[in-house]
BAKOL-85173 format. One record per atom (N, C-alpha, C): chain; x, y negated, z; atom name; residue in three letters. Coordinates in steps of 0.001 Angstrom, whole numbers, plus 500000, padded with zeros to 6 digits. Example, Ala and Ser with C-alpha at 12.3 -4.5 7.8 and 13.67 -1.06 7.14 Angstrom:
<atoms>
atom roke A X 513190 Y 505690 Z 507800 miti N gufi ala
atom roke A X 512300 Y 504500 Z 507800 miti CA gufi ala
atom roke A X 513200 Y 503300 Z 507800 miti C gufi ala
atom roke A X 512850 Y 502250 Z 507080 miti N gufi ser
atom roke A X 513670 Y 501060 Z 507140 miti CA gufi ser
atom roke A X 512900 Y 499970 Z 507870 miti C gufi ser
</atoms>
This chain:
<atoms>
atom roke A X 477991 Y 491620 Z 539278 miti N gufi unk
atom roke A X 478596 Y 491594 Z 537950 miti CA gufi unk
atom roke A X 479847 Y 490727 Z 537999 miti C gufi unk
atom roke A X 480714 Y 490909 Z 537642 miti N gufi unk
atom roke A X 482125 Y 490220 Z 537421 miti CA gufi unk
atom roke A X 482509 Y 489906 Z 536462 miti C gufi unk
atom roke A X 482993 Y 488861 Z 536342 miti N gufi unk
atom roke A X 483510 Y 487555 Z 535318 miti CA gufi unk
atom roke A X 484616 Y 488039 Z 534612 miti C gufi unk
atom roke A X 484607 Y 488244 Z 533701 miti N gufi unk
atom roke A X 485733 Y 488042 Z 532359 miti CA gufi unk
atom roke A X 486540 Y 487324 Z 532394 miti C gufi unk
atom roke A X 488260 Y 487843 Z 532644 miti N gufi unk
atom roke A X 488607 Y 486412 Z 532015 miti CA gufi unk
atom roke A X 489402 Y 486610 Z 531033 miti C gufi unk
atom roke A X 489640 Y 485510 Z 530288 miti N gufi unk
atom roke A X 490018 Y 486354 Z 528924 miti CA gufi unk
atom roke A X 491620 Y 485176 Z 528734 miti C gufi unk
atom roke A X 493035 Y 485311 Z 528537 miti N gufi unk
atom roke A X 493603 Y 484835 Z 528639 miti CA gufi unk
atom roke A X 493824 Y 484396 Z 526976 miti C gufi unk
atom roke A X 493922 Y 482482 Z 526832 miti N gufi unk
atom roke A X 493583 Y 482197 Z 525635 miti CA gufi unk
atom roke A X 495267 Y 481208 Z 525811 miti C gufi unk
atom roke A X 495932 Y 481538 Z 526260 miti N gufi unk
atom roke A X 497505 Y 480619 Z 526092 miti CA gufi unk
atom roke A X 497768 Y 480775 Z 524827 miti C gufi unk
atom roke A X 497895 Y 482034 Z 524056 miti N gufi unk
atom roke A X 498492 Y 482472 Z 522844 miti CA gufi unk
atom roke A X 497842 Y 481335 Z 521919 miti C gufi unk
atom roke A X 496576 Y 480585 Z 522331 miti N gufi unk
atom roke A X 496282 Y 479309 Z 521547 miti CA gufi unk
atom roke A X 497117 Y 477938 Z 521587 miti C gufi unk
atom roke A X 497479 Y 478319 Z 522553 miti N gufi unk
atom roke A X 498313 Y 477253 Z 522882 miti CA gufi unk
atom roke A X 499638 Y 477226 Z 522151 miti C gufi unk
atom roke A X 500196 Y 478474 Z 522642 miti N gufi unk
atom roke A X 501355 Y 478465 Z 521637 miti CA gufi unk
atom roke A X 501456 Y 478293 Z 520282 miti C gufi unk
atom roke A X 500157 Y 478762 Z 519551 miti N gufi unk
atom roke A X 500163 Y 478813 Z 518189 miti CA gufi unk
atom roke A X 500418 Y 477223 Z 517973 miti C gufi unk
atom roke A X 499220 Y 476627 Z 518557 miti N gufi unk
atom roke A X 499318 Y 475429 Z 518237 miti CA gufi unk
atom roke A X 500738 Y 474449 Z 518220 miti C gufi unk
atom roke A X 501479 Y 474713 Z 519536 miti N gufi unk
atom roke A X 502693 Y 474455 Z 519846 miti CA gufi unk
atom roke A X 503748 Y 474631 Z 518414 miti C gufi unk
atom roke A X 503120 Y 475771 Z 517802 miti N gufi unk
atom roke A X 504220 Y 475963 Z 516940 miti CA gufi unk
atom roke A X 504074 Y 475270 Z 515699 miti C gufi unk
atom roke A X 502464 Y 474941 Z 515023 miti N gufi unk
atom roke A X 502076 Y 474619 Z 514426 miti CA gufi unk
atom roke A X 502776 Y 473057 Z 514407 miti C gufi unk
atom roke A X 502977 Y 472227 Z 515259 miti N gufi unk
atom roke A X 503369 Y 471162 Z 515672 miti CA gufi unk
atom roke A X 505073 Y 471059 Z 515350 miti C gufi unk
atom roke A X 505263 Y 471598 Z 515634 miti N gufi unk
atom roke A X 506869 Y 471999 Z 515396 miti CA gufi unk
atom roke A X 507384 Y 472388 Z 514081 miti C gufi unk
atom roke A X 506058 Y 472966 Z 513637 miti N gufi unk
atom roke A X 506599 Y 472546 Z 511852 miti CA gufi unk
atom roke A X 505567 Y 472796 Z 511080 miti C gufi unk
atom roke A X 504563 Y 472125 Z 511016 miti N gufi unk
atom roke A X 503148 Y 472018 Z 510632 miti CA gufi unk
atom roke A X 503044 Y 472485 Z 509129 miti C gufi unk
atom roke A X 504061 Y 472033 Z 508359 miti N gufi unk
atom roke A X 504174 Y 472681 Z 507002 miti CA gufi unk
atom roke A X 504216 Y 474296 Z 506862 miti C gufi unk
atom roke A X 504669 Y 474920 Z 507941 miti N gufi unk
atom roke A X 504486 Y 476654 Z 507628 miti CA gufi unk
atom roke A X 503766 Y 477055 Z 506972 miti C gufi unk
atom roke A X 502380 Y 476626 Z 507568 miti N gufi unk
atom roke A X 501770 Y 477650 Z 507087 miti CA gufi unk
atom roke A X 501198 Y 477353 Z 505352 miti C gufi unk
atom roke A X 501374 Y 476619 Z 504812 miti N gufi unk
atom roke A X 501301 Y 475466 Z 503533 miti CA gufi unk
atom roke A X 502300 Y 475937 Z 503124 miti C gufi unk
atom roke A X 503399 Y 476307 Z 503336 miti N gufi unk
atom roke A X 504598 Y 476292 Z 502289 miti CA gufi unk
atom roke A X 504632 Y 478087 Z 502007 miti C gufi unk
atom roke A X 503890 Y 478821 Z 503206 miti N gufi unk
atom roke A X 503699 Y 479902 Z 502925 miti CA gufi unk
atom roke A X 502773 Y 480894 Z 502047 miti C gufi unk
atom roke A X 501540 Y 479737 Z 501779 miti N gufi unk
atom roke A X 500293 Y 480091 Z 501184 miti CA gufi unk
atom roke A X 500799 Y 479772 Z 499752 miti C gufi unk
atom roke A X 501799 Y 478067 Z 499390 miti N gufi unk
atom roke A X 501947 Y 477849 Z 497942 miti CA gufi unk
atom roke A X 503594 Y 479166 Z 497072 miti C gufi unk
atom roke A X 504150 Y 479743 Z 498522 miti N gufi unk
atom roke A X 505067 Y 480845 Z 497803 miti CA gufi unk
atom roke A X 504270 Y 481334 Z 497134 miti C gufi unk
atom roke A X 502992 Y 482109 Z 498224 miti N gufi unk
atom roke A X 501784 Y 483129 Z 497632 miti CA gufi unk
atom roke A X 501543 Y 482738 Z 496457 miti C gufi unk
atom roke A X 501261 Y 481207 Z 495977 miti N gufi unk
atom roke A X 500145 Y 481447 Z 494933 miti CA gufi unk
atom roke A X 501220 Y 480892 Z 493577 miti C gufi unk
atom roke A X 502970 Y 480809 Z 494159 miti N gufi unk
atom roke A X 503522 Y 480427 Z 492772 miti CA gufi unk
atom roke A X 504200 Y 482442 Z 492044 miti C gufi unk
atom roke A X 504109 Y 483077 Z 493242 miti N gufi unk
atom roke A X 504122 Y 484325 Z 492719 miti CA gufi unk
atom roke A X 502473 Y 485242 Z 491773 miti C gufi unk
atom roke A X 503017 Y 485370 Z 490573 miti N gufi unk
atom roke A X 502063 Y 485795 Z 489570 miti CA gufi unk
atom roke A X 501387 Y 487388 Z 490147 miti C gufi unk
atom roke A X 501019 Y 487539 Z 491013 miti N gufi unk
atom roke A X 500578 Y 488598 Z 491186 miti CA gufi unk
atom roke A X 499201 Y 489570 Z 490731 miti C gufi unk
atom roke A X 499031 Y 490070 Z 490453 miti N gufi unk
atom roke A X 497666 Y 490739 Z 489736 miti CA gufi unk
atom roke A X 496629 Y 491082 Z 490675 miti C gufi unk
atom roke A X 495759 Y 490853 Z 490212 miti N gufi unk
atom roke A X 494427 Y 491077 Z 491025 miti CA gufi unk
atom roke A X 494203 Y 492172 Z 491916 miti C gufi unk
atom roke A X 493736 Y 492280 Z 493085 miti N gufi unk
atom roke A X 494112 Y 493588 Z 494140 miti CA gufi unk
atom roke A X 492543 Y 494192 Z 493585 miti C gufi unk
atom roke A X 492792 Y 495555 Z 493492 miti N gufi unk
atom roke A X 491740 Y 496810 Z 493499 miti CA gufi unk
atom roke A X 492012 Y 498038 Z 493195 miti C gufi unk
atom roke A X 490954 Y 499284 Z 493168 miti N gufi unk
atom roke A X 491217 Y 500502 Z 493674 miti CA gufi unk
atom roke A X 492618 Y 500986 Z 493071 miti C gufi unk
atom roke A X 492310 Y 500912 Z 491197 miti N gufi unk
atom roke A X 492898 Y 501602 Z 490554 miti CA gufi unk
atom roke A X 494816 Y 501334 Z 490631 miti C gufi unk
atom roke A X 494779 Y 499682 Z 491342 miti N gufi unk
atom roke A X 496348 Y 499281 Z 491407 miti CA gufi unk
atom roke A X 496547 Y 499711 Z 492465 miti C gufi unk
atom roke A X 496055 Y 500293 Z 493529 miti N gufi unk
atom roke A X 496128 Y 500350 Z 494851 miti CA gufi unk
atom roke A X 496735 Y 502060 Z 494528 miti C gufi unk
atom roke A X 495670 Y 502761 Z 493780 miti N gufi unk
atom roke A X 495942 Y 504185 Z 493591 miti CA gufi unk
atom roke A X 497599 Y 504452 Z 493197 miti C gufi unk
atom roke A X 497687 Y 503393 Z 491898 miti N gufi unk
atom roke A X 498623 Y 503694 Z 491374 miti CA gufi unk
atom roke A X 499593 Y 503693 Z 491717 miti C gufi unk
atom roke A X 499591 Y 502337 Z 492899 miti N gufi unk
atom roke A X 500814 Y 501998 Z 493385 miti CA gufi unk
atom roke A X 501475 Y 502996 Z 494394 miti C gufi unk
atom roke A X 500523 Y 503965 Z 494777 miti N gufi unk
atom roke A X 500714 Y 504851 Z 496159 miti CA gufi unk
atom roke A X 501260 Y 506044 Z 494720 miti C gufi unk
atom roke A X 500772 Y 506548 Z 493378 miti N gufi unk
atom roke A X 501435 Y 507519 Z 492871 miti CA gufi unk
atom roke A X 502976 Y 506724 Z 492395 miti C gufi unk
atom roke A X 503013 Y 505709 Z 492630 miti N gufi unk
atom roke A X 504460 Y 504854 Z 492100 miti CA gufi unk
atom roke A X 505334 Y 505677 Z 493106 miti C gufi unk
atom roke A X 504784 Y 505240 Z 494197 miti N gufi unk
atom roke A X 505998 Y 505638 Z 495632 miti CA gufi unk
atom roke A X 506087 Y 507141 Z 495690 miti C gufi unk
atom roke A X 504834 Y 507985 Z 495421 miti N gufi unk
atom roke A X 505143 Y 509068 Z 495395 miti CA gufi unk
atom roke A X 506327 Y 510027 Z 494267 miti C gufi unk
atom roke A X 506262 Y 509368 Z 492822 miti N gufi unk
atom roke A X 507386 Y 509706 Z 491804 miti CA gufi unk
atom roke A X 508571 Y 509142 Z 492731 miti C gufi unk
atom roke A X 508693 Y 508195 Z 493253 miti N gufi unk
atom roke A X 510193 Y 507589 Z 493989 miti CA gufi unk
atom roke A X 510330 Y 508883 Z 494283 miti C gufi unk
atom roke A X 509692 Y 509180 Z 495721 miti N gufi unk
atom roke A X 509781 Y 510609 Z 496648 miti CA gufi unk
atom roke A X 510262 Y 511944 Z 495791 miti C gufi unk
atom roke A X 509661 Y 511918 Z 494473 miti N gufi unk
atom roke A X 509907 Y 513482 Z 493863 miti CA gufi unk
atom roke A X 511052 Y 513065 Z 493130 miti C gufi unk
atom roke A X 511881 Y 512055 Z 493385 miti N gufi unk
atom roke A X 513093 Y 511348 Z 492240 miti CA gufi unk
atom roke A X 513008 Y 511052 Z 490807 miti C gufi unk
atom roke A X 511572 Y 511110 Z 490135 miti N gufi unk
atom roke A X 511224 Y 510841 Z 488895 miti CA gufi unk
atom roke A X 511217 Y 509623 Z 488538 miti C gufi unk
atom roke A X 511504 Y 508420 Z 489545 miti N gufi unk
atom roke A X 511941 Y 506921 Z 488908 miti CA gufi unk
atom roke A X 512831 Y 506694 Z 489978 miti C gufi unk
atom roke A X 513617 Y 505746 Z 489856 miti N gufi unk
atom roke A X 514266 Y 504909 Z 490593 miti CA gufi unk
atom roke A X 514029 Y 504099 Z 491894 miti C gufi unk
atom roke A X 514514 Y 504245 Z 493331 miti N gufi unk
atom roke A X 514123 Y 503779 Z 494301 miti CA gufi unk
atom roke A X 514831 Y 502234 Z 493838 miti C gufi unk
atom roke A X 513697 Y 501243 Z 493990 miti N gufi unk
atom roke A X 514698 Y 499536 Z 493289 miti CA gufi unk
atom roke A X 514807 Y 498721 Z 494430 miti C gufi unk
atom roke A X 515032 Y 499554 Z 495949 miti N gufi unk
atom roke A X 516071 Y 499020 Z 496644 miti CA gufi unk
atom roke A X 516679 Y 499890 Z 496445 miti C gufi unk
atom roke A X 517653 Y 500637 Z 496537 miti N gufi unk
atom roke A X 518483 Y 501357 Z 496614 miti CA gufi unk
atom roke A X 519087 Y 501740 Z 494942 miti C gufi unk
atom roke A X 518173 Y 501269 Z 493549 miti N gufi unk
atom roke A X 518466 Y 502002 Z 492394 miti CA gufi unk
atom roke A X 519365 Y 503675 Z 491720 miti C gufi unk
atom roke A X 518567 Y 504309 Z 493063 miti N gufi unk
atom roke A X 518816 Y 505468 Z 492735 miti CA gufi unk
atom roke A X 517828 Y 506503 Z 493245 miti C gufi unk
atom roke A X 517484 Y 507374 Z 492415 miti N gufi unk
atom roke A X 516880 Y 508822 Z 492204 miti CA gufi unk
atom roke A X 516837 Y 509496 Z 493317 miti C gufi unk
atom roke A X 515721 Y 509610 Z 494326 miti N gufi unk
atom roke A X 516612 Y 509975 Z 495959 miti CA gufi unk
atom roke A X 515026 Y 510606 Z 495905 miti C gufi unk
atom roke A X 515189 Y 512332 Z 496484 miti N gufi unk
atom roke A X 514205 Y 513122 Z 496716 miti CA gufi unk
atom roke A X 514065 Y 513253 Z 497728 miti C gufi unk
atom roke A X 512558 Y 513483 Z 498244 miti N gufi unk
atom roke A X 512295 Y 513577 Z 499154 miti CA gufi unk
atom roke A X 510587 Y 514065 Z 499394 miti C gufi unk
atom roke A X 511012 Y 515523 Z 499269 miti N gufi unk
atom roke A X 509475 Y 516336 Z 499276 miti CA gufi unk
atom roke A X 508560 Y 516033 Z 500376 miti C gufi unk
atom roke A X 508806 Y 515836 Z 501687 miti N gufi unk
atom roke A X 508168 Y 515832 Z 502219 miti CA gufi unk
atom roke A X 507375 Y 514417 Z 501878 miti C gufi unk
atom roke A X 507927 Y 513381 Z 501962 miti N gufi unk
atom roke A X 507373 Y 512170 Z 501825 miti CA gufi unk
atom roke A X 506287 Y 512257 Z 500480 miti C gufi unk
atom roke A X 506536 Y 512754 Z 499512 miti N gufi unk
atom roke A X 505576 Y 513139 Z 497989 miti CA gufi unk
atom roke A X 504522 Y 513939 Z 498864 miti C gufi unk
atom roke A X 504611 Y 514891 Z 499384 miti N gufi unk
atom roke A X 503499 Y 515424 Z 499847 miti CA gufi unk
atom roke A X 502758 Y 514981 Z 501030 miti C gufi unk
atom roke A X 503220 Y 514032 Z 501803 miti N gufi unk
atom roke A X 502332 Y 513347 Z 502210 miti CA gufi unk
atom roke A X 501862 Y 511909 Z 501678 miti C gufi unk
atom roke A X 502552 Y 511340 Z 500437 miti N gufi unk
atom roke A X 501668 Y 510655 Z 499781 miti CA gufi unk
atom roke A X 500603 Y 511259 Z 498734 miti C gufi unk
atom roke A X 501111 Y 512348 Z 498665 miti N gufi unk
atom roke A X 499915 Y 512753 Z 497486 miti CA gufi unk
atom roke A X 498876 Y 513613 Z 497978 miti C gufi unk
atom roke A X 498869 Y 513788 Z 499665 miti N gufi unk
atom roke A X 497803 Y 514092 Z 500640 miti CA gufi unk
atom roke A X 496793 Y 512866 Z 501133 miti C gufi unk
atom roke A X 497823 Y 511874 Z 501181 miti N gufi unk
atom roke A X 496877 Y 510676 Z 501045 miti CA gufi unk
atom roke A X 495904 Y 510058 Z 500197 miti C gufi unk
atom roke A X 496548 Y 510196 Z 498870 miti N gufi unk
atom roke A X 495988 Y 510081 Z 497542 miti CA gufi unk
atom roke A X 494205 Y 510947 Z 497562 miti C gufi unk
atom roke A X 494796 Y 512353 Z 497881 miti N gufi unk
atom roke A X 493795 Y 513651 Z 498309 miti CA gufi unk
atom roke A X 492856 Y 512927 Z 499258 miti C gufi unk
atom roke A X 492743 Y 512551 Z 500107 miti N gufi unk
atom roke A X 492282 Y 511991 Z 501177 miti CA gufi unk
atom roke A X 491377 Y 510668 Z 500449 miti C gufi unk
atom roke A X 492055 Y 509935 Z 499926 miti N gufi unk
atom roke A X 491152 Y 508787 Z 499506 miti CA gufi unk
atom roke A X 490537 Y 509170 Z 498908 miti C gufi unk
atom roke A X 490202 Y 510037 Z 497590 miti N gufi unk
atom roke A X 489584 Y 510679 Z 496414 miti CA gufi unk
atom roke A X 488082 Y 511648 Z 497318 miti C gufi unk
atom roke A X 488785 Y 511921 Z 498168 miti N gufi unk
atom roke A X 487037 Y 512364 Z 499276 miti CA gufi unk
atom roke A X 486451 Y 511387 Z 499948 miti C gufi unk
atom roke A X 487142 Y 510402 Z 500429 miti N gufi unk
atom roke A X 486247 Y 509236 Z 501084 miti CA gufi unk
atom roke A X 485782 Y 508532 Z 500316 miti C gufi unk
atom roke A X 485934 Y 508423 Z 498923 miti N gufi unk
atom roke A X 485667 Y 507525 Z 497908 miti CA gufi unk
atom roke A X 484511 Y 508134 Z 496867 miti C gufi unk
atom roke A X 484341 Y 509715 Z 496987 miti N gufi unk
atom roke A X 483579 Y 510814 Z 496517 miti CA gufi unk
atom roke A X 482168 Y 509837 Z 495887 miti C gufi unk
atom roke A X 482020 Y 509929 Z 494622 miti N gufi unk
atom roke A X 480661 Y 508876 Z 494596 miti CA gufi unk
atom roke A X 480527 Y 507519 Z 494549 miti C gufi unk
atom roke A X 481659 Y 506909 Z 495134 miti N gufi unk
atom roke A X 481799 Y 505811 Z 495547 miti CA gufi unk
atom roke A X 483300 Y 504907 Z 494009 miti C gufi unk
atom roke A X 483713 Y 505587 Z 492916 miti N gufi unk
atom roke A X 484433 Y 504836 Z 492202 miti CA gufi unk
atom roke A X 483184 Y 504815 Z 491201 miti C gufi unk
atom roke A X 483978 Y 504408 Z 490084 miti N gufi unk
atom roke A X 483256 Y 503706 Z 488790 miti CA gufi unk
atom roke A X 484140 Y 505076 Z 487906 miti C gufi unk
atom roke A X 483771 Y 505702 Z 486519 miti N gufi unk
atom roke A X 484424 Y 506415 Z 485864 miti CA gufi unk
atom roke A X 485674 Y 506220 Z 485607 miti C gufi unk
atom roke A X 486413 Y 504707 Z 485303 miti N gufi unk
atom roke A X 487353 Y 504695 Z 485138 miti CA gufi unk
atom roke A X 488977 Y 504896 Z 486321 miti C gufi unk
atom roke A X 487918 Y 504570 Z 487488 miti N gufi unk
atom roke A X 488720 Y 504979 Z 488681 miti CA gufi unk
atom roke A X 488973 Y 506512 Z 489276 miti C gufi unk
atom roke A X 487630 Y 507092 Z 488652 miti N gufi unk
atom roke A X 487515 Y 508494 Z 489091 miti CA gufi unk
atom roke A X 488912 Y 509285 Z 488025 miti C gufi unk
atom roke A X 488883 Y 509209 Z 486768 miti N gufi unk
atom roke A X 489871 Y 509543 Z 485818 miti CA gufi unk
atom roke A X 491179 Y 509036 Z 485817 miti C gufi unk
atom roke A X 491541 Y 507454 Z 486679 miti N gufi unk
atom roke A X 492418 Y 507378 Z 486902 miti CA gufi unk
atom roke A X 492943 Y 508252 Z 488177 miti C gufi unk
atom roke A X 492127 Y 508868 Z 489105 miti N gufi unk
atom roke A X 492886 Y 509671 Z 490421 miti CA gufi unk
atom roke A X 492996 Y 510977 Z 490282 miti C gufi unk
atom roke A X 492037 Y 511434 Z 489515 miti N gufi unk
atom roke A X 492054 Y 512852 Z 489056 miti CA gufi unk
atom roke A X 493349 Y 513066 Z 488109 miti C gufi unk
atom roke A X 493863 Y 512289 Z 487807 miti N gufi unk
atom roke A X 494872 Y 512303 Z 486597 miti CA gufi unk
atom roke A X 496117 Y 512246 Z 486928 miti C gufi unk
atom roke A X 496096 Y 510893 Z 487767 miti N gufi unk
atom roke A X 497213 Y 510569 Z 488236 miti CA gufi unk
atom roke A X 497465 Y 511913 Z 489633 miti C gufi unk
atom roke A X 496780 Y 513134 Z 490395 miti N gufi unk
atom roke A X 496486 Y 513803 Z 491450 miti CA gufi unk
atom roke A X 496965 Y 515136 Z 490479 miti C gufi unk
atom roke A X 496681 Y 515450 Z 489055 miti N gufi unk
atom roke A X 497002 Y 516130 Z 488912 miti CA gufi unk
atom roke A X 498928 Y 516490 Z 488016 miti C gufi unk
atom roke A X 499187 Y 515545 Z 487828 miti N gufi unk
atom roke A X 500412 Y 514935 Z 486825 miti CA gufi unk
atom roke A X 501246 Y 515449 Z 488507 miti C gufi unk
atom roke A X 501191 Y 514420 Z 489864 miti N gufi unk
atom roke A X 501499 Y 514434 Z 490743 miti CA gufi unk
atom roke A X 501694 Y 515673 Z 491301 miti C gufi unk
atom roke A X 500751 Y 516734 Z 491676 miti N gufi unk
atom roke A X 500421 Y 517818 Z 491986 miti CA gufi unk
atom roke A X 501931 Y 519129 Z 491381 miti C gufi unk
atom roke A X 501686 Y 518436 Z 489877 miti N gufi unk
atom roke A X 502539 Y 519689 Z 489177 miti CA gufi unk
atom roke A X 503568 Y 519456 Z 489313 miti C gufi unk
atom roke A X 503944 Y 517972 Z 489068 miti N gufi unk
atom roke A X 505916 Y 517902 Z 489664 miti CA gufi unk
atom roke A X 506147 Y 518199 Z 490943 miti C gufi unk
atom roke A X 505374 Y 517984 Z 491749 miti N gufi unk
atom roke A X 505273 Y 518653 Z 493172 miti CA gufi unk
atom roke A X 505771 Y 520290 Z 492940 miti C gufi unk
atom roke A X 505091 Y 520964 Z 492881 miti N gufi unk
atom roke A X 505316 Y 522416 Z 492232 miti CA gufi unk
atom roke A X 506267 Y 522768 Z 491510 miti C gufi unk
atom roke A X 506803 Y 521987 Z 491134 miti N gufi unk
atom roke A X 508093 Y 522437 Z 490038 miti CA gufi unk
atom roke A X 508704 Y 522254 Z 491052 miti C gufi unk
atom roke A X 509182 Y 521484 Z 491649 miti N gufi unk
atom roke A X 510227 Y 521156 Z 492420 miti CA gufi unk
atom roke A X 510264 Y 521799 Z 493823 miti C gufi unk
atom roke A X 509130 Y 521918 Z 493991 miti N gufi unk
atom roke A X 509628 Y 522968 Z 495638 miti CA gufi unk
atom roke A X 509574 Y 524600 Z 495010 miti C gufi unk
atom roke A X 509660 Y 524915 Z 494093 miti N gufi unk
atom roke A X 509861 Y 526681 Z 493753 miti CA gufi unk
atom roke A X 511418 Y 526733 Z 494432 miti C gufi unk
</atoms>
């Protein structure tokens, strides 16, 4: 049987770096917690993926760029993804999550369709 060896330097370095400016990782956690951000779960997660997908079909504003920029393919593979989560999740939301994907899948779906005729 033969010995493992498992190379652990990358500890070293961390540490190295940690030393070199020990505040990082502290000044990085209090950005985190002076930005007001909202609580992470399904339904913001859903939404946020139909957010990017309206970018893609040009129905809001890209806010780097602040402009209307289409792009079908990218909508249809976010709103295949969308498709995709809604079966792995089958059973698995609460009613209000199920009505938020079905809703937001079908709103999505039809500007899809308008726009590639």
């Amino acid at each position: 049987m033969s010995d493992k060896k498992v190379d652990e330097s990358w500890k070293d370095k961390v540490e190295s770096e940690k030393e070199a400016d020990p505040g990082q990782v502290d000044d990085a956690s209090e950005d985190l917690d002076s930005k007001q951000l909202p609580p992470v779960n399904f339904s913001l997660f859903i939404t946020s993926l139909g957010m990017q997908a309206l970018m893609a079909l040009g129905e809001i504003e890209n806010p780097t760029t602040n402009k209307r920029e289409k792009d079908l393919g990218q909508a249809k593979y976010l709103i295949d993804n969308i498709v995709v989560l809604q079966e792995k999740t089958k059973g698995n939301l609460d009613k209000e999550e199920n009505e938020i994907i079905e809703q937001l899948l079908y709103e999505l779906r039809i500007k899809f369709l308008s726009f590639s005729k």
